[in-house]
C-alpha positions as CSV (number, residue, x, y, z in Angstrom):
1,X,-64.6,-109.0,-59.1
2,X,-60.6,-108.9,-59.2
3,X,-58.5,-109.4,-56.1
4,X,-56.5,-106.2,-54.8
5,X,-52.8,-106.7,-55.8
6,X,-50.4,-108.1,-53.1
7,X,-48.2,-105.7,-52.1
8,X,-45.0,-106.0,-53.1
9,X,-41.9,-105.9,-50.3
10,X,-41.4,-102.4,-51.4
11,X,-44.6,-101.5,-50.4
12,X,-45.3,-103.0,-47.5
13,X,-44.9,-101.3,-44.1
14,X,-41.6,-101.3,-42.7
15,X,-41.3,-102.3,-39.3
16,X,-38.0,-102.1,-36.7
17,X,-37.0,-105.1,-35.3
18,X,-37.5,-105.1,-32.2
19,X,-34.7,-103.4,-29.2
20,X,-34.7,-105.7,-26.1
21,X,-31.7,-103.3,-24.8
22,X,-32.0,-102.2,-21.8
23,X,-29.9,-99.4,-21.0
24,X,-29.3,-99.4,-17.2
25,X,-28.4,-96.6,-14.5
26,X,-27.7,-96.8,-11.1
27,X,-28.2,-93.4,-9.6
28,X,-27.7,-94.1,-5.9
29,X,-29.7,-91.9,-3.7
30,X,-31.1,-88.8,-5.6
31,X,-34.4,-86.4,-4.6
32,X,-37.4,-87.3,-6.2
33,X,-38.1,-84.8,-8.8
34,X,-34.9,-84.7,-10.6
35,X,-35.6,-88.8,-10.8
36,X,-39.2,-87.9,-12.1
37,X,-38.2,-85.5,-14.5
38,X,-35.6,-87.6,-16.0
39,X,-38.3,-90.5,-16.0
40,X,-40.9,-87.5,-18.2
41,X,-37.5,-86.7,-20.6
42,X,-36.8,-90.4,-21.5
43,X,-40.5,-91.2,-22.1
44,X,-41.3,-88.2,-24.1
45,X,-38.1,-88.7,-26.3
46,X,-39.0,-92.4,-27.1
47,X,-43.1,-91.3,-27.6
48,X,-41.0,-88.7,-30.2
49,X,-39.3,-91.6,-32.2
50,X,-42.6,-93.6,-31.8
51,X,-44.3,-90.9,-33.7
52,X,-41.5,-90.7,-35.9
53,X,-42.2,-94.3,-36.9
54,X,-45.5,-94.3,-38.1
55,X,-44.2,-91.3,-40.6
56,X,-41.9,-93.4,-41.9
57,X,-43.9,-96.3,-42.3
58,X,-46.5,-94.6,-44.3
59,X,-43.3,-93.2,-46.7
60,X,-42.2,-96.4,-46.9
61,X,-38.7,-95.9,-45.0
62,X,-37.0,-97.1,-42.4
63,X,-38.1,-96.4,-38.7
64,X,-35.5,-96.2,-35.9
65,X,-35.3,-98.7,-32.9
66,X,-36.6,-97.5,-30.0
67,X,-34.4,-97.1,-26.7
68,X,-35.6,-98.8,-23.5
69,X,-34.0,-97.6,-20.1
70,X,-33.8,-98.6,-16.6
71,X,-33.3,-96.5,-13.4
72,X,-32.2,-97.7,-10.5
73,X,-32.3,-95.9,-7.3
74,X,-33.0,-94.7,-3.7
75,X,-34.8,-91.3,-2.5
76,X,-34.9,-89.3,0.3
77,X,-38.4,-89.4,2.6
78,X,-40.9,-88.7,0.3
79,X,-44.8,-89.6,-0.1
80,X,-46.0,-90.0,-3.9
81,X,-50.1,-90.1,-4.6
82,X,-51.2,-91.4,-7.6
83,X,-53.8,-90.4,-9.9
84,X,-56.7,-92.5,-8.2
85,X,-55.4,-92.0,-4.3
86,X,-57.2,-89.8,-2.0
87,X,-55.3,-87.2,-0.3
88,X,-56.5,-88.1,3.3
89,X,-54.4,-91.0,2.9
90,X,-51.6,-88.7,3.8
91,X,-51.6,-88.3,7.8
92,X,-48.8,-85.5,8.0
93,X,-50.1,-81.9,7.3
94,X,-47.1,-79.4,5.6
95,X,-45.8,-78.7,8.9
96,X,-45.8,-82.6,10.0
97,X,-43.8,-83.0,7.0
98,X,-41.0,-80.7,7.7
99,X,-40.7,-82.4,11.1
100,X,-39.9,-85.6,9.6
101,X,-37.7,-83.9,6.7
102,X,-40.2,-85.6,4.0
103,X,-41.9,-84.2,0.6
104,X,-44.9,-84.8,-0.8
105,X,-46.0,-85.6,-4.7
106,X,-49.1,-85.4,-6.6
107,X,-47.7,-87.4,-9.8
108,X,-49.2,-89.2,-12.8
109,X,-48.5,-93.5,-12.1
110,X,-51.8,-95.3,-10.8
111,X,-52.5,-96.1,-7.6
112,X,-52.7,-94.3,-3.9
113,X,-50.1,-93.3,-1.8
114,X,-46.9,-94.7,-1.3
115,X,-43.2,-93.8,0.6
116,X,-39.7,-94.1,-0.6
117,X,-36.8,-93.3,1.4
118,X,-33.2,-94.4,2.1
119,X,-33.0,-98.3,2.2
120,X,-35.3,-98.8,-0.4
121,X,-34.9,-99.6,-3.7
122,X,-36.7,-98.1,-6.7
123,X,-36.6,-99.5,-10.2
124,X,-38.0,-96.9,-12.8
125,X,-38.3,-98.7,-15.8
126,X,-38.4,-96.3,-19.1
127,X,-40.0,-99.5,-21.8
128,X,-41.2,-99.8,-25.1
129,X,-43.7,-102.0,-24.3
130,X,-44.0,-103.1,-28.1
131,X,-40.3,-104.3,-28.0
132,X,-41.5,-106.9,-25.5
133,X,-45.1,-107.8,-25.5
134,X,-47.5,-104.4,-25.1
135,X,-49.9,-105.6,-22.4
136,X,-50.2,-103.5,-19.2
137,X,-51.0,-107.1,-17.2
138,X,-48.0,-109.1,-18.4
139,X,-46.0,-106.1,-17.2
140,X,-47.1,-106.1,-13.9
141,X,-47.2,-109.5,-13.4
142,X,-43.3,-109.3,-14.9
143,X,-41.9,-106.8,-12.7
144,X,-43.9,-108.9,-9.5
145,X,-42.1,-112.0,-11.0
146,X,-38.6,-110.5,-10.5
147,X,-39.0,-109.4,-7.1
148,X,-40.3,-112.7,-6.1
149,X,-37.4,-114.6,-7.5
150,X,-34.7,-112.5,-6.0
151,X,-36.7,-112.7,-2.5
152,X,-36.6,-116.5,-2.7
153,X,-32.8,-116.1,-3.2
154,X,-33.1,-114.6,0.2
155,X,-35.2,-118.1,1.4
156,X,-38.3,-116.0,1.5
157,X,-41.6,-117.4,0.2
158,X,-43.2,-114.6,-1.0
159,X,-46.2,-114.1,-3.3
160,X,-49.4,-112.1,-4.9
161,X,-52.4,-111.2,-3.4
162,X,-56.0,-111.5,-5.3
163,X,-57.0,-107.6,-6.3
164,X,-53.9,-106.4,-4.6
165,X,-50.9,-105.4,-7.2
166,X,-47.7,-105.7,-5.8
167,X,-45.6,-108.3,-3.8
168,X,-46.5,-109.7,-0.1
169,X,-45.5,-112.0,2.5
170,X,-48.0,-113.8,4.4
171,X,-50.2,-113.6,1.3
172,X,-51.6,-117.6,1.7
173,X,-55.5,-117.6,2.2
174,X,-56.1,-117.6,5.7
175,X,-52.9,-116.4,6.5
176,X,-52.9,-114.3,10.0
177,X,-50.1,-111.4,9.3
178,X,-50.5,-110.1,5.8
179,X,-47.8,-107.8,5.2
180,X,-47.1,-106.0,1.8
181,X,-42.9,-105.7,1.0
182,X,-42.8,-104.4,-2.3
183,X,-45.5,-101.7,-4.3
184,X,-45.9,-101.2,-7.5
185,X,-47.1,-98.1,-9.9
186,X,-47.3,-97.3,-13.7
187,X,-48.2,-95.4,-16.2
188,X,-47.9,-96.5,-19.7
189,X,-48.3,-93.5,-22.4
190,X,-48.4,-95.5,-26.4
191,X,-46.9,-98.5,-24.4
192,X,-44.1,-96.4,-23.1
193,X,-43.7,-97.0,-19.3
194,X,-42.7,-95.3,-16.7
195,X,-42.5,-95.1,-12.6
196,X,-42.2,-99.1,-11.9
197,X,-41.6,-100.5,-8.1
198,X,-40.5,-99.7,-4.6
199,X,-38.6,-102.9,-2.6
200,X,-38.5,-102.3,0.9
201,X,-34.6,-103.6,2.2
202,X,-33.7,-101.4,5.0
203,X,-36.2,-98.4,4.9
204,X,-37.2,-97.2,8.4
205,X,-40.6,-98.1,8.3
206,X,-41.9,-95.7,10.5
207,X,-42.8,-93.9,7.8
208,X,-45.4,-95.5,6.4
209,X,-47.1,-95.4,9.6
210,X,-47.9,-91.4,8.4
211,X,-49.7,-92.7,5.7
212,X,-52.5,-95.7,4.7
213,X,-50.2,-97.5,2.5
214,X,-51.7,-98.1,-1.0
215,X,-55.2,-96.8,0.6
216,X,-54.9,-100.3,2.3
217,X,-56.0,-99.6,5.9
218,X,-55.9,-103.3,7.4
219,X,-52.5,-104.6,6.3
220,X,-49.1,-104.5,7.5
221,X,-45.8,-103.2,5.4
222,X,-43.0,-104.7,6.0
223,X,-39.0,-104.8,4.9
224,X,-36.2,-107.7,3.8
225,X,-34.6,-106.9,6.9
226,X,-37.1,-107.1,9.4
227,X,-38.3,-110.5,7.8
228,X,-34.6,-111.7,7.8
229,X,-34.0,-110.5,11.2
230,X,-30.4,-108.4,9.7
231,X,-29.4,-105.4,7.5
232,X,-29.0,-106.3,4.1
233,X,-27.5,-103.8,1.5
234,X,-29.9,-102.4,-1.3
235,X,-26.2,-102.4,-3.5
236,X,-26.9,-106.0,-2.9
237,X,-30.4,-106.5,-3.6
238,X,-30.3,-104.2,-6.9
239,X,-27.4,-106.5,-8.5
240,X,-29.4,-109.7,-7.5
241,X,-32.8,-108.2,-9.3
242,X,-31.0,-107.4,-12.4
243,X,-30.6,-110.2,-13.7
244,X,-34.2,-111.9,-12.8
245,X,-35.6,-108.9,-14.6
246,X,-33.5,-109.0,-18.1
247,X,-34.2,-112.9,-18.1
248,X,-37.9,-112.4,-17.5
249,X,-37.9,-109.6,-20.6
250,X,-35.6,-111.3,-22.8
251,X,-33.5,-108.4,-22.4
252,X,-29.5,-107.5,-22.1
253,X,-28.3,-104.5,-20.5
254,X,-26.5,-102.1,-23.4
């Protein structure tokens, strides 16, 4: 019995090195589809060059680096439900959503129901998970990380939940006054992500009061401002995230 030849460094798969790039883009407040659909085009164009890869690798040639993005923003009122949320957990039929000048989205991330609105910010980001490290967990656990270090920069000891993704103050064992501050939701299509997390700053959190937040009926939400007891600009809170976020990924921005 013979031994199969080694393959030589012309024949072996070509891989790119990996792009820990993040391009970044600060859109200020913008409505919720355009956001969305922007989100779809970015994923869909780096899924392309992803497919494009494997191509090449089987020829033997070169395959391209793959892009990751960033989006940055604020929306007007609007509810999301993910794919596993239940539609009850919206309290506001059509015509109690035109009172309170909100929209209402069916979309494609995980989890229930969630709001974003003016004074919150939401980070969308557009990853190649195989730049970084491709595990759905690590992800989540990442973009938790970074909000939990830029909250301490505002003195507040914030942390995780068992069960519960996302980022919560009172979350000790035993603790009276649990009271969630920042959601998150993915969706991750050939380790491509997309949606990401909402940070409550200044929202009015009225809001949420239409809905049962996360399908988590016995838990408070609750804001930076209202824990700090003062308005504190998102312009503020975005720039401080930043750079907790590119050190947690390895990343720079382009």
């Amino acid at each position: 019995m013979t031994n199969a030849p080694a393959l030589t460094d012309a024949a072996a798969p070509r891989l790119a090195a990996p792009n820990r790039v993040l391009a970044v883009r600060r859109l200020g407040l913008v409505p919720y589809e355009p956001a969305w659909a922007l989100q779809e085009e970015l994923l869909a164009a780096t899924v392309a060059i992803k497919t494009g890869n494997r191509q090449a690798q089987a020829a033997g040639t070169a395959p391209a680096p793959t892009p990751n993005h960033l989006l940055l923003c604020q929306h007007p009122h609007t509810y999301t439900l993910g794919k596993s949320g239940k539609p009850e957990h919206l309290l506001l039929d059509a015509a109690g959503l035109a009172r309170h000048g909100a929209t209402y989205h069916r979309i494609n991330r995980g989890g229930d129901i969630t709001y974003h609105g003016p004074g919150q910010l939401v980070g969308y980001p557009i990853l190649d998970l195989d730049n970084f490290r491709p595990d759905i967990h690590w992800y989540l656990r990442t973009l938790e990380e970074a909000v939990l270090l830029t909250l301490a920069g505002y003195g507040l000891r914030a942390g995780r939940i068992a069960g519960l993704t996302g980022v919560w103050l009172g979350w000790e064992e035993g603790a009276s006054n649990p009271r969630k501050i920042c959601a998150l939701g993915v969706k991750c299509s050939r380790w491509v992500t997309m949606h990401g997390f909402a940070l409550n700053v200044n929202p009015d959190l009225g809001y949420f009061g239409h809905i049962v937040p996360c399908g988590i009926a016995d838990k408070a939400v609750t804001s930076l401002a209202q824990e700090l007891g003062r308005p504190v600009p998102v312009e503020e809170v975005q720039e401080r995230l930043l750079p907790h976020l590119l050190q947690l990924l390895g990343a720079t921005t382009a």
